[in-house]
ZAMARGU-4260 file (C-alpha; in steps of 0.2 Angstrom, whole numbers, plus 5000, padded with zeros to 4 digits):
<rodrens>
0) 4848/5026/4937 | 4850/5007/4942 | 4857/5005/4960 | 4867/4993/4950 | 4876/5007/4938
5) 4880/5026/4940 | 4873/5037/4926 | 4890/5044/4921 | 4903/5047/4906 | 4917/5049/4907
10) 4927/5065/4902 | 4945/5072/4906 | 4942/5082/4921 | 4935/5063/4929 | 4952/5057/4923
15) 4962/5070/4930 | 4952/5068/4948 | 4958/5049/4949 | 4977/5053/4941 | 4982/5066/4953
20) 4971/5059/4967 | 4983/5043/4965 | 4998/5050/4968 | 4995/5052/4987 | 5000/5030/4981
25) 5014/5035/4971 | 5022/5045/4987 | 5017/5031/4996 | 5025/5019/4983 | 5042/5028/4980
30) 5045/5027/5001 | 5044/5008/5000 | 5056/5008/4984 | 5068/5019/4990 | 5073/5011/5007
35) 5078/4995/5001 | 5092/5004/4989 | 5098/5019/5001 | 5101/5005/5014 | 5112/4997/5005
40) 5123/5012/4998 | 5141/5013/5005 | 5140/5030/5006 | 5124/5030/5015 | 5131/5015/5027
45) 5148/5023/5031 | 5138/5041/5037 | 5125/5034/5047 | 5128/5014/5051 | 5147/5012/5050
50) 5145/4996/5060 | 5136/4988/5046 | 5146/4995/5031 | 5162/4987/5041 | 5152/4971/5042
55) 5149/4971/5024 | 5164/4971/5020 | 5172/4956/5029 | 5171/4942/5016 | 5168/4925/5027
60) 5152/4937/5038 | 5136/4926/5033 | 5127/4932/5020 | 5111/4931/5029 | 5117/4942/5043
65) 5130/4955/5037 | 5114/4970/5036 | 5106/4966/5054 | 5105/4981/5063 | 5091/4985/5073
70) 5096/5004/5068 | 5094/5002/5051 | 5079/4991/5049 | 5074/5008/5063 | 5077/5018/5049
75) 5064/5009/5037 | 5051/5004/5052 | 5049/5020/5061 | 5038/5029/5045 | 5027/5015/5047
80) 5024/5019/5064 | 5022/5035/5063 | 5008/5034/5048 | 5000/5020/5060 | 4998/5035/5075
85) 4993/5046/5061 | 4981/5037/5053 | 4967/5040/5066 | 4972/5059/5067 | 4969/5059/5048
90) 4953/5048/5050 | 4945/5063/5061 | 4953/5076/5047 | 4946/5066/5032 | 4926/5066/5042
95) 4929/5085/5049 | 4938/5092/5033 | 4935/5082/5020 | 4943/5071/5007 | 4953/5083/4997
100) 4959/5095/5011 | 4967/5079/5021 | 4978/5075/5004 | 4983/5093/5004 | 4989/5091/5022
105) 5000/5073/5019 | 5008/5082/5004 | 5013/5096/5013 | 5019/5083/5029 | 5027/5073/5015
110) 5039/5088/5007 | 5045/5092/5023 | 5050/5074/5027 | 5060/5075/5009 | 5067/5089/5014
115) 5072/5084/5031 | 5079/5067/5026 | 5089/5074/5011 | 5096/5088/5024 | 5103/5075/5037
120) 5116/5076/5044 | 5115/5063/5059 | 5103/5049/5065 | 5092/5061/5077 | 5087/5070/5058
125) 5086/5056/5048 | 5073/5046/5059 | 5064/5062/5062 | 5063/5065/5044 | 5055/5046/5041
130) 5041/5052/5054 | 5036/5066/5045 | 5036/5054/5030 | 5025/5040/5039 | 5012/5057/5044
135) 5012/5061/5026 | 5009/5042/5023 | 4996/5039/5036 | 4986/5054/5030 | 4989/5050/5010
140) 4983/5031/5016 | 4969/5034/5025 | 4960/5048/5013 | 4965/5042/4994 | 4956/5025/4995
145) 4939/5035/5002 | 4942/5049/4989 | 4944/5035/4973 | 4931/5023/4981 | 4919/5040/4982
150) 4921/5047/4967 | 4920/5030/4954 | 4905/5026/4946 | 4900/5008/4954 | 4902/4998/4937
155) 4922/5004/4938 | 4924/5006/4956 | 4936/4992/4957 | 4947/4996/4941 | 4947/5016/4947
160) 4951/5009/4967 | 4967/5000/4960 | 4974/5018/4953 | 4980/5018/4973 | 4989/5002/4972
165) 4995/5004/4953 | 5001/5022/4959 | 5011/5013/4974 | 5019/5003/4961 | 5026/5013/4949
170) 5032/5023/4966 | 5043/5008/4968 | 5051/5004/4950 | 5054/5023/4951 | 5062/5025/4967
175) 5073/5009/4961 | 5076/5017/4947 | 5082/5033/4954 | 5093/5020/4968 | 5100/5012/4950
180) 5106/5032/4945 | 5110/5039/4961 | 5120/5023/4969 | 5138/5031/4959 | 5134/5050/4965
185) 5147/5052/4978 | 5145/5054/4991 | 5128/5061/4992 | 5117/5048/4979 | 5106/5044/4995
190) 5101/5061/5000 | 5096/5063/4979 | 5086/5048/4983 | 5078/5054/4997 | 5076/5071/4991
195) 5067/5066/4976 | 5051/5060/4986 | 5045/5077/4985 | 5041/5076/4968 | 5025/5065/4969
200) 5020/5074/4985 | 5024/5090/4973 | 5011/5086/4960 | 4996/5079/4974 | 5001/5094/4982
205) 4994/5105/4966 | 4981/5090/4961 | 4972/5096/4978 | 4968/5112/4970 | 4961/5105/4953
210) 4951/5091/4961 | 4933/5094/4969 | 4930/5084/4986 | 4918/5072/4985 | 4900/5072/4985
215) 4896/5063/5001 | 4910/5071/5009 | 4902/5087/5004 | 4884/5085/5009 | 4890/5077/5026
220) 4899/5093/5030 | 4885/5104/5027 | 4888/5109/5008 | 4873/5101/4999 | 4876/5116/4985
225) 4893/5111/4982 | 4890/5092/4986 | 4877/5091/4971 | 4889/5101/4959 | 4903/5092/4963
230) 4891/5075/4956 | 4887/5083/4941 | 4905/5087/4936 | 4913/5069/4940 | 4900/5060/4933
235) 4899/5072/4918 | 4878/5072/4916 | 4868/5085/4921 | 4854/5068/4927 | 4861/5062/4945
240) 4846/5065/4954 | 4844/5049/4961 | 4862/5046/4964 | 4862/5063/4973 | 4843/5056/4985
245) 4855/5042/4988 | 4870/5052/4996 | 4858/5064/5007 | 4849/5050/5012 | 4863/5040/5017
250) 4873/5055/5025 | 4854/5057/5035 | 4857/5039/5042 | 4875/5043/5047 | 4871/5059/5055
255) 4859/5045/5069 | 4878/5038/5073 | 4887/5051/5088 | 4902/5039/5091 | 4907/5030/5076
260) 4922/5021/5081 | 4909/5014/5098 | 4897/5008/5083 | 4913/4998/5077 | 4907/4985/5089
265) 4889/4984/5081 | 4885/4968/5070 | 4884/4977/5056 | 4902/4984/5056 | 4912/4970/5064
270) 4909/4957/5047 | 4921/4972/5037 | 4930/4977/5052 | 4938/4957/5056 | 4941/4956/5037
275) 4949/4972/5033 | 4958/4969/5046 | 4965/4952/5041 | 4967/4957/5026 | 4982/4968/5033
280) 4990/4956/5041 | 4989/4944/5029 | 4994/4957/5015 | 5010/4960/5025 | 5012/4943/5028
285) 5014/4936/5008 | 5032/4942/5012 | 5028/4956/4998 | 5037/4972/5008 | 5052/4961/5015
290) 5056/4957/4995 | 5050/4977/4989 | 5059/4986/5006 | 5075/4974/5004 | 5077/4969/4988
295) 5093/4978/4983 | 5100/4969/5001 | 5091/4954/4995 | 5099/4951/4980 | 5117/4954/4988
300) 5113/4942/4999 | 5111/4930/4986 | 5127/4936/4978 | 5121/4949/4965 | 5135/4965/4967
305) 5129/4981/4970 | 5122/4987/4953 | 5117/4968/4951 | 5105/4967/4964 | 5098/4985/4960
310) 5095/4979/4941 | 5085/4965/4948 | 5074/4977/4960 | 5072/4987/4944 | 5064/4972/4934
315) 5053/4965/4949 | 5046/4981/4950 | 5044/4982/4931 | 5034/4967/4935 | 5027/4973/4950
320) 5016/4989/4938 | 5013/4977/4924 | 5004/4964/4935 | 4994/4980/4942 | 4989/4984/4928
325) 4981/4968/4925 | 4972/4969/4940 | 4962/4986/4936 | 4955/4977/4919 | 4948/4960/4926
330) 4944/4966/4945 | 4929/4970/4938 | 4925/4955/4930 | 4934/4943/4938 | 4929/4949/4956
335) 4938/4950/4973 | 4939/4931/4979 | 4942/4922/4965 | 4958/4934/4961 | 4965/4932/4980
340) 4964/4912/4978 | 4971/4912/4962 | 4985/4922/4968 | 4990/4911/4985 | 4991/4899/4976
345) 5005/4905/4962 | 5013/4915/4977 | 5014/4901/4987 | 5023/4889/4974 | 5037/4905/4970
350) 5039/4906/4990 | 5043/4886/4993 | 5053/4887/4975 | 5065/4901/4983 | 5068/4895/4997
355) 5073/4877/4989 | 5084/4884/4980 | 5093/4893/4993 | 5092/4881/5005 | 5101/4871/4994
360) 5113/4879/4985 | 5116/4896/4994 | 5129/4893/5010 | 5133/4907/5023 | 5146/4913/5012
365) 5146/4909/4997 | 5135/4916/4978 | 5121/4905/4968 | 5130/4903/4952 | 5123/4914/4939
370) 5109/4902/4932 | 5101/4899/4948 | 5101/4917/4953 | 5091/4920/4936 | 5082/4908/4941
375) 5078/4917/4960 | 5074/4933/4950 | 5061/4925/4940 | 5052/4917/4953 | 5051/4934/4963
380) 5043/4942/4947 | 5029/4928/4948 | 5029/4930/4967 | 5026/4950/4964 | 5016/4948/4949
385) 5002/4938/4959 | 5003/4949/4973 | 5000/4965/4962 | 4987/4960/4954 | 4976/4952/4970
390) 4981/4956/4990 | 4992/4972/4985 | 4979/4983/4976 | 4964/4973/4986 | 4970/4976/5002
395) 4964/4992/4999 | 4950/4991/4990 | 4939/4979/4999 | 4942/4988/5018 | 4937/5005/5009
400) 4920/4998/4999 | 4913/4988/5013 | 4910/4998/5028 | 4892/5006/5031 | 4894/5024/5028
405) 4892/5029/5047 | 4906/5019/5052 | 4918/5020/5035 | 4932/5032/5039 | 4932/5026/5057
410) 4935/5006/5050 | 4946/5012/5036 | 4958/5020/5049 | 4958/5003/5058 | 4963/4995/5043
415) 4977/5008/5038 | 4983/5008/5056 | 4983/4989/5056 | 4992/4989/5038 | 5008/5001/5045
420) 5008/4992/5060 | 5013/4977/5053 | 5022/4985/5038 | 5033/4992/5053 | 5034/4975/5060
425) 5042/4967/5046 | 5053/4980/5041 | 5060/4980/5059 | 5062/4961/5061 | 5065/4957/5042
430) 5084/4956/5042 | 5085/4949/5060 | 5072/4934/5054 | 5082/4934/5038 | 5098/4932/5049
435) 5091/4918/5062 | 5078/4907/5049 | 5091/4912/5031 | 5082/4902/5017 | 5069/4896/5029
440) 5063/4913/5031 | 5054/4911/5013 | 5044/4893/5020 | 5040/4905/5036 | 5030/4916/5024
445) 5024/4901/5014 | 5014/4895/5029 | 5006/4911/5029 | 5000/4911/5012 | 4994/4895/5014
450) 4982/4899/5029 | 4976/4917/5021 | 4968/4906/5006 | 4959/4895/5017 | 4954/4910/5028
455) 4949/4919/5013 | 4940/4904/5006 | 4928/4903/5021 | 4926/4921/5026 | 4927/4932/5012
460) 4911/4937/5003 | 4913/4943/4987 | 4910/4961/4985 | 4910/4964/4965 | 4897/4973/4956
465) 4887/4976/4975 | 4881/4995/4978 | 4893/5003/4995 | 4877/5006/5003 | 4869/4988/5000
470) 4886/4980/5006 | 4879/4976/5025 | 4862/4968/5016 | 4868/4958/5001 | 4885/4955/5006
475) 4889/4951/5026 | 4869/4947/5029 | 4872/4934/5014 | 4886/4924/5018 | 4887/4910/5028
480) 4898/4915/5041 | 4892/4932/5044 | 4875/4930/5042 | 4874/4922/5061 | 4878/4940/5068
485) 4863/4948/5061
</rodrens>
């Protein structure tokens, strides 16, 4: 075997470990999706935020301001924070019990937060219901990347990663599209919409008992047996030999670290660690969740009616799995950096574009006319196609296939934690900076795009085609930045 290619092929039970694996991103996906449209149903409004819905309806109230409520962006912010706490539990979980038992857990978290949330009745079990989805979410978040980036042969380790972020995607166009059906079920549309969140955890849920764990998470639990079994059957070749020497030997190393999160700190991890997370931060701030968790709120604003402004949500996230899929066929080929660059730069020019045009043409209370909202839609479709196929489905791979194997779950819960944290912090303060900076909000995010290109010019090595155990040596040791650490 070549350290620079599995000895595999690829047969259905594979298949079937990456699909159902994935829908840990699907549940994942369907939460971001569905927030944006329950927010913005009347009947959803009147129960729980009546102070809004009575803002909505006054005619001269800005456009920018009529959905700021601390209470309601509450409602969207508090699952992030809760999979932000979680995220380190399910670290400990994902090393302790492995990969597969830690997606068992976040589905059965995330069922009783669909069941919750459709069931209430007032705020107190509403937000409690979005804390058991941010568990399920933190656990999902944390373990899924791992499992996918453990399980892949090296030479589609990229392309088999992504399933996560295509998964979250099509979360998103169906939970707009269940909004799109469930927005004229009176009065209860919203708890359908919330109810149906099971359903992905539903099939992970089952997927957990069809899948093996992984290899390595096997043989570092003690299940060498089991460990060298589960190889053979996801790489479908009785010949893994030296892939297996590779795992013990690597797990033998790991075994030397006592305190994995104190070796964070070591030179070796802290090149991954201050990219991974970075990368977060930076993924949160393209302005990608504001447009995914708001857009049905978005479009109103910008003078779309009800069913309006879901149709559009409904096309950008069309866009959104289309441009995903993109990614899994030239990340491969194309590699990390060059895809991240490429993709500032179309995200900045749709940013500056929108907020031009509303600058200019959209007043405090009054609609874009029907051709420059056209217009608006199409340039958050190149905004969210660029994104989907570079710092969405990225910002998961590259944190999960650099770390040294001592430190990986550890680093990995770092960079999910860091991810909900600031997931939470723009669905708290998106409607409020919505309200203060209106079309400057969109120049705001530009500047950040900007900046993440040039960081990711000068600190980012690329990682393509690079073994997960050679990732300190010929990637970090390697690049001009990092190499001074070692």
């Amino acid at each position: 075997m070549s350290a620079e290619k599995n000895n595999s092929k690829l047969n259905l039970y594979v298949f079937s470990c990456w699909i159902l694996a994935a829908f840990g991103g699907l549940m994942f996906g369907y939460d971001i999706g569905i927030s944006g449209g329950v927010s913005s149903m009347d009947d959803f409004l009147i129960k729980f935020f009546p102070n809004v819905y009575e803002r909505k309806q006054h005619i001269q109230e800005s456009n920018y301001c009529k959905y700021d409520d601390q209470y309601l962006q509450l409602f969207t912010s508090s699952l992030y924070l809760a999979a932000l706490v979680a995220s380190f539990f399910a670290s400990k979980a994902a090393t302790k019990l492995g990969r597969r038992n830690t997606m068992l857990m976040a589905s059965i978290i995330f069922i009783a937060g669909a069941a919750l949330s459709a069931a209430a009745n007032n705020k107190v079990m509403l937000i409690f219901g979005r804390i058991l989805f941010g568990i399920g979410v933190g656990f999902g978040n944390e373990t899924v990347p791992l499992f996918l980036t453990e399980v892949a042969p090296i030479q589609h380790r990229g392309a088999v990663n992504i399933l996560f972020q295509l998964f979250v995607t099509i979360g998103i166009f169906i939970a707009n599209l269940v909004n799109f059906g469930t927005v004229n079920y009176h009065p209860n549309g919203w708890r359908m919409s919330l109810g149906f969140a099971a359903f992905p955890a539903g099939v992970l849920l089952i997927g957990c008992f069809v899948i093996t764990d992984t290899p390595l998470s096997l043989v570092a639990r003690g299940y060498e047996d089991q460990g060298k079994a589960a190889l053979k059957k996801i790489r479908g070749v009785s010949d893994i030999e030296a892939e297996y020497q590779e795992i013990v030997m690597s797990v033998e190393q790991a075994k030397q670290v006592k305190h994995p999160y104190r070796n964070l700190t070591k030179p070796a991890s802290i090149p991954p660690l201050v990219i991974s997370i970075l990368i977060q931060v930076f993924q949160q701030f393209t302005g990608i969740n504001a447009i995914m968790f708001y857009a049905p709120v978005l479009f109103q604003t910008m003078g779309f009616k009800s069913n309006g402004s879901l149709l559009s949500s409904l096309i950008t996230g069309l866009t959104n799995v289309a441009a995903t899929c993109v990614a899994i066929c030239v990340v491969d080929k194309v590699g990390r950096k060059k895809l991240l660059l490429q993709a500032c730069c179309q995200m900045l020019i749709s940013q500056v574009a929108i907020g031009v045009i509303l600058a200019k043409s959209l007043t405090a209370t009054g609609t874009l006319d029907r051709k420059l909202a056209a217009v608006v839609v199409l340039l958050v479709c190149t905004f969210v196609m660029a994104f989907a196929w570079s710092w969405g489905p990225l910002g998961w791979l590259i944190p999960s296939e650099t770390f040294p194997l001592e430190t990986r779950t550890a680093g990995f819960a770092f960079a999910v934690s860091t991810n909900m944290l600031f997931t939470a912090a723009i669905a708290q303060a998106f409607l409020t900076i919505l309200c203060t900076m209106q079309a400057y909000t969109f120049f705001f995010f530009s500047a950040w795009i900007a900046f993440m290109g040039i960081c990711a010019i000068f600190f980012l090595p690329e990682t393509k085609g690079i073994p997960i155990d050679a990732m300190v040596e010929r990637a970090w040791m390697q690049h001009p930045v990092w190499k001074k650490l070692f």
